[in-house]
Residue, then its C-alpha position, 0 to 999 in steps of 0.5 A: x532602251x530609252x533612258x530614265x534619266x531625264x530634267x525635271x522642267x518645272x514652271x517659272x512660278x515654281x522657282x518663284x514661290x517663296x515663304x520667306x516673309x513667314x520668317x522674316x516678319x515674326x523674327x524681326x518683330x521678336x527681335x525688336x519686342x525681345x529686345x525691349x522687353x530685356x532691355x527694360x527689365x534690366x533697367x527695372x531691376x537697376x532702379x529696384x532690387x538689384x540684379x539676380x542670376x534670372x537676369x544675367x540667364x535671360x540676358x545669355x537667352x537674348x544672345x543665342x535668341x538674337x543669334x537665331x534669328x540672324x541665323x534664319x534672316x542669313x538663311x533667307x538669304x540663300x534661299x530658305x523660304x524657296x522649293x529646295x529643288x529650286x536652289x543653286x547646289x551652293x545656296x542650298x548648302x549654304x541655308x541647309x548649314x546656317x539651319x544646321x546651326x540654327x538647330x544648336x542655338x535655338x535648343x539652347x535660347x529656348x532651355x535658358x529662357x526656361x531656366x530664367x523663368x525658374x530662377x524668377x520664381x525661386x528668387x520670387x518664393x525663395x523661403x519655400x523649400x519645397x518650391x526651391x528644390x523642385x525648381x532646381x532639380x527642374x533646371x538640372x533635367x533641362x541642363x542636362x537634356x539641353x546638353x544631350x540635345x545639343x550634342x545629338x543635334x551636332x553630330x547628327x550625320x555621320x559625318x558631320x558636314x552631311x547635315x548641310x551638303x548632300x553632296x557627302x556620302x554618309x547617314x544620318x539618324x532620323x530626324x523626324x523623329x528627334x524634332x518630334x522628341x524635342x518638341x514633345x520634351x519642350x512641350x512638357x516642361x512648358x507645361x511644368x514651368x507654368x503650372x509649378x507657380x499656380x499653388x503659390x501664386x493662387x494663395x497670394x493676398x492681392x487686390x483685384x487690380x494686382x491679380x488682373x496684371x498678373x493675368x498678362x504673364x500667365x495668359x502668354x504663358x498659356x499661349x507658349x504652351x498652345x505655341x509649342x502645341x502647334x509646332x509638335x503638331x505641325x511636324x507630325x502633321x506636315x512632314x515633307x523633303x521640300x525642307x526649305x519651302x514647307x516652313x509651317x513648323x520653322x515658322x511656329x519655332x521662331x514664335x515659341x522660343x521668341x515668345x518664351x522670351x517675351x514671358x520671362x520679361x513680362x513681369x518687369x513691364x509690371x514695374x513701369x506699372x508701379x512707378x506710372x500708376x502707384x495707385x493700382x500697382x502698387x506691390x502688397x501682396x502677403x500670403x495670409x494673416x494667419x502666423x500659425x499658417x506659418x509653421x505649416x509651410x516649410x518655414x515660409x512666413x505668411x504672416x501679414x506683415x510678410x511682403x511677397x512683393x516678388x513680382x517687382x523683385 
């Protein structure tokens, strides 16, 4: 009887191929632009009102967004981007580990950044009550899915050390299934995030020229939303074992979080606006010229003396 174990000699090219520039490129363009972006709106907050606490969240977002890049950068390393069949055993648990912790620091870039955004905008409308609470019970489901998520992601495999080396007796739950759950949950809340503003937003009294720089934040905030699309598509879409070469959906994961990054600090790129060009940027927005509008609204003055000059803020 002939025997069925046999090697499976593959092409030279096969061990040749590799995405690893889909990982490379974005993540060191994001690490830049990310960088910036942060770095100029702590300078602008400095020399304007101060730092808050969407700051010093969105700084913490920075930390585990540069930390997951690094992660994907070190995976490429050991041949992330490459056929998972064409790897050594070690390399092979090397990205499969370094991608096992790329999973806990990315959930948790994403979920901070998310909840600077709506710091941002408590600190921006912070006499409507209404907004206030809505926003913080908003940030709690994210703290406490960011947390469930986290753990889930942690333990994984049973035991832990399956998730990185099949080498290890062991089950793991479904994973599909849960990148899917992740991705429908970040979705969703990409869209509550960036229509939960447009009531308040759409009732600014602001001039052409101010409304049209605000075009910038809400349009890539548009783009996250369409980002976050992708992803979730691409893994219902593109399933496949060959984890470490298949990297649409990995790809479409360093944009979003990197890019949700890049819209919570958008708005400081508005001060370098004001202080280059004072005549077109400068911040007068109210809501209304009516004092009687102001008792109807939760206490908020809307009053045209009342300065809503949040987005400088």
């Amino acid at each position: 009887m002939a025997s069925t174990n046999s090697t499976v000699v593959y092409p030279a090219s096969f061990y040749a191929e590799s995405h690893s520039t889909w990982v490379t490129v974005p993540t060191v363009l994001f690490t830049v632009l990310g960088t910036t972006l942060v770095g100029i709106r702590f300078w602008a907050r400095r020399v304007t009102s101060g730092l808050g606490a969407d700051d010093w969240v969105c700084l913490a977002a920075l930390i585990f967004a540069l930390a997951t890049n690094g992660l994907f950068l070190a995976m490429t390393h050991y041949g992330f981007g490459r056929h998972i069949k064409s790897l050594s055993a070690d390399d092979r648990t090397e990205a499969l580990f370094l991608y096992w912790v790329s999973q806990i620091t990315y959930k948790i870039s994403l979920q901070l950044t998310k909840i600077s955004l709506l710091l941002l905008y408590m600190r921006i409308f912070s006499h409507v009550s209404w907004f206030r609470r809505l926003s913080l019970g908003l940030i709690t489901v994210l703290v406490l899915y960011g947390f469930a998520s986290c753990i889930t992601g942690l333990v994984q495999c049973t035991p832990v050390a399956r998730a990185w080396n099949y080498a290890v007796a062991g089950s793991c739950i479904q994973l599909m299934k849960f990148f899917i759950f992740n991705g429908a949950f970040a979705l969703t809340t990409d869209v509550i995030v960036l229509l939960l503003p447009m009531p308040l937003v759409w009732r600014l009294q602001l001039p052409l020229s101010q409304k049209l720089a605000l075009v910038p934040v809400f349009g890539i905030g548009i783009f996250i939303v369409i980002t976050s699309t992708l992803r979730l598509y691409a893994l219902i879409a593109t399933p496949s074992a060959d984890t470490t070469y298949e990297l649409m959906g990995t790809l479409w994961t360093i944009i979003e979080f990197n890019l949700a990054l890049v819209c919570a600090s958008l708005p400081t790129v508005r001060v370098l606006m004001v202080r280059m060009l004072p005549g077109r940027f400068e911040p007068r927005a109210t809501y209304g010229s009516s004092e009687k509008r102001s008792a109807k609204n939760g206490g908020v003055s809307w009053g045209s003396k009342t300065s809503a000059n949040g987005w400088a803020r």
